[in-house]
Backbone as XML, in Angstrom:
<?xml version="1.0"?>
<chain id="A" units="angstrom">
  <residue number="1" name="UNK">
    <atom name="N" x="-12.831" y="13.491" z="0.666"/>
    <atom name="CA" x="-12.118" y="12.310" z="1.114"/>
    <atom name="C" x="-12.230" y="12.163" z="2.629"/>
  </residue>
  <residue number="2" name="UNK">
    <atom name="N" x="-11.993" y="13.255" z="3.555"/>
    <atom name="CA" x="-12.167" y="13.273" z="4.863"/>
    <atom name="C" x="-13.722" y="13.310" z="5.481"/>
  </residue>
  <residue number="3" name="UNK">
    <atom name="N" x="-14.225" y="13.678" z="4.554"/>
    <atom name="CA" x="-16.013" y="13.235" z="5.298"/>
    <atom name="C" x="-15.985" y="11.371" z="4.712"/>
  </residue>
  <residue number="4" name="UNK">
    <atom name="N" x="-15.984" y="11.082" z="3.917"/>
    <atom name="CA" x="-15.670" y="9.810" z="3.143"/>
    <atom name="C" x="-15.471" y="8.393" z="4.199"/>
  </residue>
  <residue number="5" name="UNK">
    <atom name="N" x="-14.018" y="8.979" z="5.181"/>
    <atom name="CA" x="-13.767" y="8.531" z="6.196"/>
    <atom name="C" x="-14.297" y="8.327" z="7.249"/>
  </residue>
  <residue number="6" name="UNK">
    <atom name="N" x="-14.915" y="9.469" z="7.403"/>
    <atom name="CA" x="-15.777" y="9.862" z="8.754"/>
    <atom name="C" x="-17.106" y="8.827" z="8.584"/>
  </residue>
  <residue number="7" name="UNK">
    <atom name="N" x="-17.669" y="9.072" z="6.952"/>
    <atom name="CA" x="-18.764" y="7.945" z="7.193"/>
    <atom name="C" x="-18.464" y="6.886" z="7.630"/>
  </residue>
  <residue number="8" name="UNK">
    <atom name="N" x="-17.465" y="6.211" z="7.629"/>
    <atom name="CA" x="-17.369" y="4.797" z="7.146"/>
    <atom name="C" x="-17.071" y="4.387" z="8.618"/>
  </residue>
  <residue number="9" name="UNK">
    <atom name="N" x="-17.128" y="5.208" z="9.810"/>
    <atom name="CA" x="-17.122" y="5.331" z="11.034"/>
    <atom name="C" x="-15.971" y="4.025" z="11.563"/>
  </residue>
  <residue number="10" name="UNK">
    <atom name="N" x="-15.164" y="3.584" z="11.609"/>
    <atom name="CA" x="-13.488" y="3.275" z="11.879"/>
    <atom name="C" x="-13.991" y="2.859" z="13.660"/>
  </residue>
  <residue number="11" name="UNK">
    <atom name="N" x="-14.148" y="4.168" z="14.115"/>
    <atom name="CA" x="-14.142" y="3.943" z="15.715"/>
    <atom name="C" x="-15.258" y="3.132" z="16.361"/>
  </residue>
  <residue number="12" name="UNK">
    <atom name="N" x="-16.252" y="2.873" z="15.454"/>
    <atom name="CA" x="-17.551" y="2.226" z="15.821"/>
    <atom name="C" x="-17.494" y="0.844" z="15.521"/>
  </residue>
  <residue number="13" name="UNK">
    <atom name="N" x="-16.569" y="0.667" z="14.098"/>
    <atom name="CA" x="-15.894" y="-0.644" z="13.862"/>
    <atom name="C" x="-15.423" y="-1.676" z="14.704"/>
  </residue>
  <residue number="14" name="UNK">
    <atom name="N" x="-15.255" y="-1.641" z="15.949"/>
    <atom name="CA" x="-14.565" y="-2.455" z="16.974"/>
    <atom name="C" x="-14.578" y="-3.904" z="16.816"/>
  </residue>
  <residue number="15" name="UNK">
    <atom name="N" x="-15.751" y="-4.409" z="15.964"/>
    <atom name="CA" x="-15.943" y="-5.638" z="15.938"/>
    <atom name="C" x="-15.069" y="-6.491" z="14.826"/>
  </residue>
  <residue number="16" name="UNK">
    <atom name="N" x="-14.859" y="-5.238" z="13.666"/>
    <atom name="CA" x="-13.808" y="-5.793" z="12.210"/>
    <atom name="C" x="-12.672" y="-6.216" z="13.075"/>
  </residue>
  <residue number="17" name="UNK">
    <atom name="N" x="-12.039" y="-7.208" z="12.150"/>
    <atom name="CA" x="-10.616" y="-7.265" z="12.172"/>
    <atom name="C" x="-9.891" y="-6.503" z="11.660"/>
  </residue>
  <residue number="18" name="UNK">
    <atom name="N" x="-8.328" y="-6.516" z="11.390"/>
    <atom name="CA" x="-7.465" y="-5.461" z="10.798"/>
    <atom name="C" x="-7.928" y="-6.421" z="9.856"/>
  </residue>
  <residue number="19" name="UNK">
    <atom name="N" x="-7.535" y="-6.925" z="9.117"/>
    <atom name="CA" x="-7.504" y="-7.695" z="7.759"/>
    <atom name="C" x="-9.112" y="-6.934" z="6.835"/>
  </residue>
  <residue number="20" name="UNK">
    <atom name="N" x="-10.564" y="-7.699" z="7.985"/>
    <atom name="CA" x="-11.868" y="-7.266" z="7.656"/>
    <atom name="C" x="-11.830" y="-5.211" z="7.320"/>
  </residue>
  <residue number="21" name="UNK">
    <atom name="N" x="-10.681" y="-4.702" z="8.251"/>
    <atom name="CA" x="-11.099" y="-3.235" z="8.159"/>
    <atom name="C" x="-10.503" y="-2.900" z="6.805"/>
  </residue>
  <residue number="22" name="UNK">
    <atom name="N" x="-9.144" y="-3.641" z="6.561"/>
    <atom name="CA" x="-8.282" y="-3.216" z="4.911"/>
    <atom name="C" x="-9.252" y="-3.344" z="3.902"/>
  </residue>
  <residue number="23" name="UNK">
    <atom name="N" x="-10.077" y="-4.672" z="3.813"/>
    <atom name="CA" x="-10.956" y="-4.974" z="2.651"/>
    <atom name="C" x="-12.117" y="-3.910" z="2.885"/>
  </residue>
  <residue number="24" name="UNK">
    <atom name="N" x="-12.521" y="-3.299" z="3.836"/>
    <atom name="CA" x="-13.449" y="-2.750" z="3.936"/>
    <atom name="C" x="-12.990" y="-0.796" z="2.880"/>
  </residue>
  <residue number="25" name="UNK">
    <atom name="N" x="-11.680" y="-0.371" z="3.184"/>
    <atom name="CA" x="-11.501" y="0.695" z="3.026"/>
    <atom name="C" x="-10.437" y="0.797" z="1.760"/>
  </residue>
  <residue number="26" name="UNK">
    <atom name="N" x="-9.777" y="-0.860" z="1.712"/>
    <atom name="CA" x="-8.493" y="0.076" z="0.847"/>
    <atom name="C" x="-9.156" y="0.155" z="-0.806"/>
  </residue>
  <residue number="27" name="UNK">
    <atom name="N" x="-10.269" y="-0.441" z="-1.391"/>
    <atom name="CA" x="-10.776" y="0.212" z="-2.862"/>
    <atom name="C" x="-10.811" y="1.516" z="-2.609"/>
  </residue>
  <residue number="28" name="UNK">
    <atom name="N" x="-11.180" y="2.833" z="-1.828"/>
    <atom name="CA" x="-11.312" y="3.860" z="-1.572"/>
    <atom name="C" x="-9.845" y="4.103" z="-1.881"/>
  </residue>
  <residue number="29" name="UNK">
    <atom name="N" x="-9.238" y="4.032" z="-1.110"/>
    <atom name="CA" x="-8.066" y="4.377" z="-1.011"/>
    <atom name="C" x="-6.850" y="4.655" z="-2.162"/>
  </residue>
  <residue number="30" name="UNK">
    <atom name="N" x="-7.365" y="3.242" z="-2.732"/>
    <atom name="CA" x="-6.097" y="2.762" z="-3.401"/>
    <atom name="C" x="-6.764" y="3.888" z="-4.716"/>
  </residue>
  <residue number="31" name="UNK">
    <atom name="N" x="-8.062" y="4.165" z="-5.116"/>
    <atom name="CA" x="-8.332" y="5.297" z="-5.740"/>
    <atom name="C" x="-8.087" y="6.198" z="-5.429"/>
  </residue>
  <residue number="32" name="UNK">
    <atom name="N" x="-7.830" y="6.995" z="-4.536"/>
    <atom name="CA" x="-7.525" y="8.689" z="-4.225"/>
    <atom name="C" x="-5.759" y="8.412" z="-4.918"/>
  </residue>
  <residue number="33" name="UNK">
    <atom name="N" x="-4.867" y="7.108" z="-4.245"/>
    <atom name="CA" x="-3.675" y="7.389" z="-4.301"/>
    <atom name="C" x="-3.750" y="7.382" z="-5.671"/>
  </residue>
  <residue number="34" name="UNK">
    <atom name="N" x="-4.085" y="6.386" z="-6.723"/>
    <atom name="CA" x="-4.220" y="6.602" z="-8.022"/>
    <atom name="C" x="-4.920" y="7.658" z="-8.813"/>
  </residue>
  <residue number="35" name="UNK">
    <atom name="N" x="-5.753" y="8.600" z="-8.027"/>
    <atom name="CA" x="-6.166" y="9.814" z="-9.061"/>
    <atom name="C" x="-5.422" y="11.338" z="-8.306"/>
  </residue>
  <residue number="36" name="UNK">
    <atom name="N" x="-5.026" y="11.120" z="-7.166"/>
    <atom name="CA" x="-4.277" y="12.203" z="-6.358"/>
    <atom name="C" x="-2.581" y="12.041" z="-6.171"/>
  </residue>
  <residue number="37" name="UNK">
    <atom name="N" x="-2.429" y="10.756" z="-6.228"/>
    <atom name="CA" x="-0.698" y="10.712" z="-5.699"/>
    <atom name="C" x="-0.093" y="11.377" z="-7.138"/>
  </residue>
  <residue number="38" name="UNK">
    <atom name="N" x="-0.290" y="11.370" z="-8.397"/>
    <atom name="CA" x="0.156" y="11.592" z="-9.643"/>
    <atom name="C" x="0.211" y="12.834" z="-9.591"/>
  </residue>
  <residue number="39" name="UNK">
    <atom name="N" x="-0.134" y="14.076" z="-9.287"/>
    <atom name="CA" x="-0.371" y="14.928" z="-9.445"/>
    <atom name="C" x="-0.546" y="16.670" z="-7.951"/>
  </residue>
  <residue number="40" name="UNK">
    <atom name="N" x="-0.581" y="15.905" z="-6.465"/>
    <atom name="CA" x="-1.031" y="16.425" z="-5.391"/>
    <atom name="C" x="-0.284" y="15.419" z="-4.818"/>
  </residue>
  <residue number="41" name="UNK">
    <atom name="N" x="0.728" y="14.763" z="-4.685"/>
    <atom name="CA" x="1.435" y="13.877" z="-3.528"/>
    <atom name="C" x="1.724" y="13.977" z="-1.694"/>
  </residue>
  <residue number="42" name="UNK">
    <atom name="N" x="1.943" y="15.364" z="-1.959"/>
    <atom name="CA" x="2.489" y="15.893" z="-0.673"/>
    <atom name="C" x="0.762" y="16.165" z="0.271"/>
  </residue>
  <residue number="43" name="UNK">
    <atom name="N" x="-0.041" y="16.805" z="-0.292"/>
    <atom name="CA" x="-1.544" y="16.810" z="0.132"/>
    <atom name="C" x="-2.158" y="15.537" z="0.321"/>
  </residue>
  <residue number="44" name="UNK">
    <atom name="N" x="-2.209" y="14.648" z="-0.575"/>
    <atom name="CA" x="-2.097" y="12.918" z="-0.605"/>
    <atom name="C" x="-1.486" y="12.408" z="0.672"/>
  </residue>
  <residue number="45" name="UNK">
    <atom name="N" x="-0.103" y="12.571" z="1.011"/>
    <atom name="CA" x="0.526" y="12.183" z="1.980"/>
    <atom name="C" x="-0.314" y="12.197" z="3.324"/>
  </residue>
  <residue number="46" name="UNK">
    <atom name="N" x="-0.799" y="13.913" z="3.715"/>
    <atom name="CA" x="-0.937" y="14.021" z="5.055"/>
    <atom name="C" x="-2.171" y="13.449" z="5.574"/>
  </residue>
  <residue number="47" name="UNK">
    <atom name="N" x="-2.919" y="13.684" z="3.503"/>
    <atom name="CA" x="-4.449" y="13.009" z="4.259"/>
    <atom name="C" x="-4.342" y="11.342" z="4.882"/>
  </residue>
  <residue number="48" name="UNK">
    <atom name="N" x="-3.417" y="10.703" z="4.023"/>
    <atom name="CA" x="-3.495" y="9.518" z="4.372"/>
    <atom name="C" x="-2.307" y="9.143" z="5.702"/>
  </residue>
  <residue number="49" name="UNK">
    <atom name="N" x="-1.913" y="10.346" z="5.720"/>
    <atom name="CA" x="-1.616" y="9.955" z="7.522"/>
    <atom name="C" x="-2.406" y="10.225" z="8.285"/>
  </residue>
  <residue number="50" name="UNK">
    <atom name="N" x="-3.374" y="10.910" z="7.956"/>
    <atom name="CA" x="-4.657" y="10.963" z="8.863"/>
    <atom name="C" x="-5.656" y="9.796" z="9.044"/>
  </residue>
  <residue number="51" name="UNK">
    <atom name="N" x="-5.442" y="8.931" z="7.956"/>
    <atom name="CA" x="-6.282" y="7.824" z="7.826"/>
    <atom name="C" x="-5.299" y="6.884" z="9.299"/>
  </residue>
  <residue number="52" name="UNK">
    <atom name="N" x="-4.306" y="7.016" z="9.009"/>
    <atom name="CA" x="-3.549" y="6.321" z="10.237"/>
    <atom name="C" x="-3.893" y="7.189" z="11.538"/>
  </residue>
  <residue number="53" name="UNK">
    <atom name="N" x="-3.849" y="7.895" z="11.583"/>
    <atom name="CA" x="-4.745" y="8.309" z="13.283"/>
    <atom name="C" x="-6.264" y="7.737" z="13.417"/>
  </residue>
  <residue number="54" name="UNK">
    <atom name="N" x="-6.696" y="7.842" z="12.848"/>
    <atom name="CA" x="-8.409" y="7.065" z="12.736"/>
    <atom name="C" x="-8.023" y="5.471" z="12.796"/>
  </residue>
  <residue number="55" name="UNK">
    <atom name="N" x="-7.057" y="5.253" z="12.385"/>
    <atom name="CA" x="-6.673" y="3.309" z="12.475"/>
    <atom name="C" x="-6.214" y="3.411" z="14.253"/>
  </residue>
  <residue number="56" name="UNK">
    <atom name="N" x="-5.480" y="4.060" z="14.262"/>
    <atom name="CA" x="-4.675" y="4.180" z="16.080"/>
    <atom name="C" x="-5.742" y="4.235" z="16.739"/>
  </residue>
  <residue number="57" name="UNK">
    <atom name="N" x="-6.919" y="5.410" z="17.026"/>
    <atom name="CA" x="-8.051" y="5.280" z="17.431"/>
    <atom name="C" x="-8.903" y="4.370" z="17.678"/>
  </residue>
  <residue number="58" name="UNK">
    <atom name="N" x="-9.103" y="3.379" z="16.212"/>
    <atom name="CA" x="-9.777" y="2.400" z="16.242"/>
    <atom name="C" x="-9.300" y="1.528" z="17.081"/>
  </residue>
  <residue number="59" name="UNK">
    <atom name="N" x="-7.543" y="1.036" z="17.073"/>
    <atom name="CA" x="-7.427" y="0.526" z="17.890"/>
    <atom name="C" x="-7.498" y="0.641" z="19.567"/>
  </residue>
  <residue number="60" name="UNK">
    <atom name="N" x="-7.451" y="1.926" z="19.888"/>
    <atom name="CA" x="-7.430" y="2.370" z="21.094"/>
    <atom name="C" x="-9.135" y="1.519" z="21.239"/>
  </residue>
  <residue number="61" name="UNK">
    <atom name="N" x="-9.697" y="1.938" z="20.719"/>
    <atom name="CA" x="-10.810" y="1.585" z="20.735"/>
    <atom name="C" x="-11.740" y="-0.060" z="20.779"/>
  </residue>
  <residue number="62" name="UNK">
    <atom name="N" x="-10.559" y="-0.888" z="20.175"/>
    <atom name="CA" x="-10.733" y="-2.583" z="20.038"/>
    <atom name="C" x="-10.182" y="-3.224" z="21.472"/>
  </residue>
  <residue number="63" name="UNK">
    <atom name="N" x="-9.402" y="-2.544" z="21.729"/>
    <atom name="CA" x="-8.049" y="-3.336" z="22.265"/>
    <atom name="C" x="-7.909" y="-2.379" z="23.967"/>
  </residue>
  <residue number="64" name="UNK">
    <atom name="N" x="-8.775" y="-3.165" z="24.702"/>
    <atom name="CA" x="-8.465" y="-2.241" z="26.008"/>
    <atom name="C" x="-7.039" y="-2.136" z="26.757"/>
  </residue>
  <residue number="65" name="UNK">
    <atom name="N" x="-5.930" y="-2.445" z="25.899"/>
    <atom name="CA" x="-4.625" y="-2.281" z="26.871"/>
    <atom name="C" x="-3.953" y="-0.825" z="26.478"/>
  </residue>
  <residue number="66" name="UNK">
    <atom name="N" x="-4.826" y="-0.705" z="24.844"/>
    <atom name="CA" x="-3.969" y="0.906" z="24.125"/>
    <atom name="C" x="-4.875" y="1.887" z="24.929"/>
  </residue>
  <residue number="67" name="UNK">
    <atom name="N" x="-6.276" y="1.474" z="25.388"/>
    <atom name="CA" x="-7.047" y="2.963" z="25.580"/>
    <atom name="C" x="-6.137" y="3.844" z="26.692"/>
  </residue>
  <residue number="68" name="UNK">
    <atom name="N" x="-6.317" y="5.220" z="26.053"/>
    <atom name="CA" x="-5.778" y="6.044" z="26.213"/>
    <atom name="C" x="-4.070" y="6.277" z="26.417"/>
  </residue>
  <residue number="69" name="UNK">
    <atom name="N" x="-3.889" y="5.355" z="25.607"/>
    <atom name="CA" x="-2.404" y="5.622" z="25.035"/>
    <atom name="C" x="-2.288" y="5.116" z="23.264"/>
  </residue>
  <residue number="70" name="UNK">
    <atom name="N" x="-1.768" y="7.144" z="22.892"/>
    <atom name="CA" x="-1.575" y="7.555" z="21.152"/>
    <atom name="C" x="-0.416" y="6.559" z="21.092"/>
  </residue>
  <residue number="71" name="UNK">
    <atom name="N" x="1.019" y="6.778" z="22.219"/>
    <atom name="CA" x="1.867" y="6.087" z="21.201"/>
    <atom name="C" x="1.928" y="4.256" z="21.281"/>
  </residue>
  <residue number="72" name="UNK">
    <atom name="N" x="1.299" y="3.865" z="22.561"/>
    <atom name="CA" x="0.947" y="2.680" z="22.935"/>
    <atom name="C" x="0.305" y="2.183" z="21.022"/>
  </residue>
  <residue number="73" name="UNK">
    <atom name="N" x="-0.713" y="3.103" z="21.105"/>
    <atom name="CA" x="-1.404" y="2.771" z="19.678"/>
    <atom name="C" x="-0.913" y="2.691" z="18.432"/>
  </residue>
  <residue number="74" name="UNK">
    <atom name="N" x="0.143" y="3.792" z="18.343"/>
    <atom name="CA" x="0.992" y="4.177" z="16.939"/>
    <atom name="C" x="2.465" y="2.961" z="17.077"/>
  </residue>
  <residue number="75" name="UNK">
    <atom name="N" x="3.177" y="2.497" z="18.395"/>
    <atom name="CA" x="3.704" y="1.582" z="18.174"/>
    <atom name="C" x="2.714" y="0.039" z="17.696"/>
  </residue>
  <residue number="76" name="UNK">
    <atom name="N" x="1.750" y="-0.414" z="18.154"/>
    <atom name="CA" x="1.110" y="-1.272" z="17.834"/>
    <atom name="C" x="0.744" y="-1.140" z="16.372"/>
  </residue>
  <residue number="77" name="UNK">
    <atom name="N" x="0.301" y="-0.085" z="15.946"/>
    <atom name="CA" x="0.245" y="-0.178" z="13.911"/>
    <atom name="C" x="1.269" y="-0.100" z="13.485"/>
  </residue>
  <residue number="78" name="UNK">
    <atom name="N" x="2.921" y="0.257" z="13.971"/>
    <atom name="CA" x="4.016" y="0.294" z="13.406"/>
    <atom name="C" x="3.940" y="-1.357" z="12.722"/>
  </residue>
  <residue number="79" name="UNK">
    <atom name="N" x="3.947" y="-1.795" z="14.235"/>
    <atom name="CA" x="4.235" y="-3.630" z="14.111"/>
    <atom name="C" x="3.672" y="-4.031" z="13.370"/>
  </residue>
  <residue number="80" name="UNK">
    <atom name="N" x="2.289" y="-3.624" z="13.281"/>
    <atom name="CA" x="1.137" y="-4.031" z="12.123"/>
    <atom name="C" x="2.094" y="-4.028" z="10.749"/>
  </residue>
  <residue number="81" name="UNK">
    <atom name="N" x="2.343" y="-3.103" z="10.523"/>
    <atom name="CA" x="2.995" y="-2.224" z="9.448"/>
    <atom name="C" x="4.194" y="-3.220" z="8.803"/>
  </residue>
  <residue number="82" name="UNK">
    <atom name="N" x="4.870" y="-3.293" z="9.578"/>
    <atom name="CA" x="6.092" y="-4.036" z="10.108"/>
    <atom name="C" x="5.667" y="-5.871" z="9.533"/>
  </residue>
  <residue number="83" name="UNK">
    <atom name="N" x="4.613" y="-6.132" z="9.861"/>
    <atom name="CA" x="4.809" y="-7.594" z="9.878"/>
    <atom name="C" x="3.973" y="-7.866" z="8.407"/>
  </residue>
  <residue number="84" name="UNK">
    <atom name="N" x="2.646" y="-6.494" z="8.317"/>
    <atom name="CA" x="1.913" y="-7.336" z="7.161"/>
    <atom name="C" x="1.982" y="-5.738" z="6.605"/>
  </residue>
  <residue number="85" name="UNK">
    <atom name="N" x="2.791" y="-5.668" z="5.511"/>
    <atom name="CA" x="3.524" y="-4.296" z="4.696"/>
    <atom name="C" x="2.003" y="-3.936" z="3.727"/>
  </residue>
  <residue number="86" name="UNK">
    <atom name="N" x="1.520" y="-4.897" z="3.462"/>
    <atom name="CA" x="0.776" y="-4.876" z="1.945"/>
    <atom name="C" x="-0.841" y="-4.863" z="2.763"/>
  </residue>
  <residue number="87" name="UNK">
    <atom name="N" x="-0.698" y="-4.931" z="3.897"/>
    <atom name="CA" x="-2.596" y="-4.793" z="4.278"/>
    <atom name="C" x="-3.776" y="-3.794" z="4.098"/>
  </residue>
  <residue number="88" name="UNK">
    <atom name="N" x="-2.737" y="-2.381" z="4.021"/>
    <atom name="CA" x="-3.575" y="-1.603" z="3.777"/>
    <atom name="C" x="-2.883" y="-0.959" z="2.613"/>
  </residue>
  <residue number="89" name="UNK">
    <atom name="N" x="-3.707" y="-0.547" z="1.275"/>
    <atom name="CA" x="-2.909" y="0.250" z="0.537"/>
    <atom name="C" x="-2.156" y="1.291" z="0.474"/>
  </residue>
  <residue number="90" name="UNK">
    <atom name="N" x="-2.595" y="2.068" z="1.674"/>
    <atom name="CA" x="-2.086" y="3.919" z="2.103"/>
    <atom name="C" x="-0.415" y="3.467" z="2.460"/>
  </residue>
  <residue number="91" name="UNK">
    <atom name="N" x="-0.152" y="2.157" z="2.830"/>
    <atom name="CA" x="1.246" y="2.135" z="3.719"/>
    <atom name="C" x="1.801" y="2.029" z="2.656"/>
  </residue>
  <residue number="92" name="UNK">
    <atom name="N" x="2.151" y="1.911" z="1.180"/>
    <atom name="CA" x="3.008" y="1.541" z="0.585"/>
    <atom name="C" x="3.451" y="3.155" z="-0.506"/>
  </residue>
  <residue number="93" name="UNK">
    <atom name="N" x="2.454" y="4.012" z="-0.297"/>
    <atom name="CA" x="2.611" y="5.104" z="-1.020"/>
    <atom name="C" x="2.918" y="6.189" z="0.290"/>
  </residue>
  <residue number="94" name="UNK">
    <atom name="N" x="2.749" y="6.104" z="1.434"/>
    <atom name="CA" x="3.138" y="6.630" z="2.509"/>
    <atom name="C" x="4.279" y="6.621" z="2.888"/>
  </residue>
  <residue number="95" name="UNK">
    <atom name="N" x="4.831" y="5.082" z="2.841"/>
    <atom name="CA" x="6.113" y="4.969" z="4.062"/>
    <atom name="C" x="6.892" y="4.898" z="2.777"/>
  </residue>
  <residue number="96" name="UNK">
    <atom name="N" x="6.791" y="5.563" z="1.912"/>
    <atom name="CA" x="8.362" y="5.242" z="0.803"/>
    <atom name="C" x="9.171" y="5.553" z="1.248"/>
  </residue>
  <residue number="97" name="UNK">
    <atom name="N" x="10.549" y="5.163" z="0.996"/>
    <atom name="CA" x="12.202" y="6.058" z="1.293"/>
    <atom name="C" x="11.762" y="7.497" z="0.779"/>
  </residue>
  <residue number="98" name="UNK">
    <atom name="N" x="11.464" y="7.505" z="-0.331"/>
    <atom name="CA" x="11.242" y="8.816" z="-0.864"/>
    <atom name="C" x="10.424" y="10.034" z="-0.133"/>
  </residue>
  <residue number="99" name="UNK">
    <atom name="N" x="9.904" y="9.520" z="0.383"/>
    <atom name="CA" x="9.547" y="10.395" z="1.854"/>
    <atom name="C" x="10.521" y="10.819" z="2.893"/>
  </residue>
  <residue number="100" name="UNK">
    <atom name="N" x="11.534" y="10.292" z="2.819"/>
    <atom name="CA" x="12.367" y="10.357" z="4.187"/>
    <atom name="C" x="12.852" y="12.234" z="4.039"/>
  </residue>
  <residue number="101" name="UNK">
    <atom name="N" x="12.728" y="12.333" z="5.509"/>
    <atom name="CA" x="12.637" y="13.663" z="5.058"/>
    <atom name="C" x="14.506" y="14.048" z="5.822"/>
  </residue>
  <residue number="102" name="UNK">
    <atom name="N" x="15.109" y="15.532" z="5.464"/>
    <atom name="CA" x="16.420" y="16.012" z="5.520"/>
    <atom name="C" x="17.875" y="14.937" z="5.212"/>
  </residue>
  <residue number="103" name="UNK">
    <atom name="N" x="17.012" y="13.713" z="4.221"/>
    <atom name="CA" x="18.329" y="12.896" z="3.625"/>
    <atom name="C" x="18.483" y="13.770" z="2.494"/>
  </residue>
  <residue number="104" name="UNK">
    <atom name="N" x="19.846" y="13.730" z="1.890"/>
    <atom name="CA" x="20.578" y="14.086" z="0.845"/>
    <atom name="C" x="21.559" y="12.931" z="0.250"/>
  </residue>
</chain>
């Protein structure tokens, strides 16, 4: 799954849109969560928070006001996140409540 990513080279992407990069990656995706989230969730989880550092990157990488700022970058995909919930498939099996971690 993590070489998978690596091909599909994200940081070289500069020219996609967010919208062009979702259609480009989330069939991949939305398969691992459907043959891995059932069964490996928590392993599932971290890889696909890794897919979100390679998105932050990319943007560092599109957008010359994030370069060289992680959280400059990670607030800017929050908002992403925030405004269009359903763009990429990883955010909806990622950011569950059910994740929230030391609630009881």
């Amino acid at each position: 799954m993590s070489q998978a990513i690596r091909n599909l080279g994200l940081n070289r992407s500069t020219s996609l849109t967010l919208p062009e990069l979702a259609r480009r990656i989330n069939p991949m995706v939305r398969g691992w969560v459907n043959y891995y989230g059932a069964f490996y969730p928590e392993s599932l989880k971290r890889f696909l928070i890794r897919i979100n550092l390679r998105l932050g990157g990319w943007a560092r990488n599109k957008y010359k006001r994030l370069r060289g700022h992680k959280q400059l970058s990670w607030a800017w995909l929050k908002r992403c996140r925030e405004s269009l919930p359903q763009l990429f498939a990883h955010w909806d099996f990622c950011f569950e409540e059910r994740w929230t971690r030391g609630s009881v």
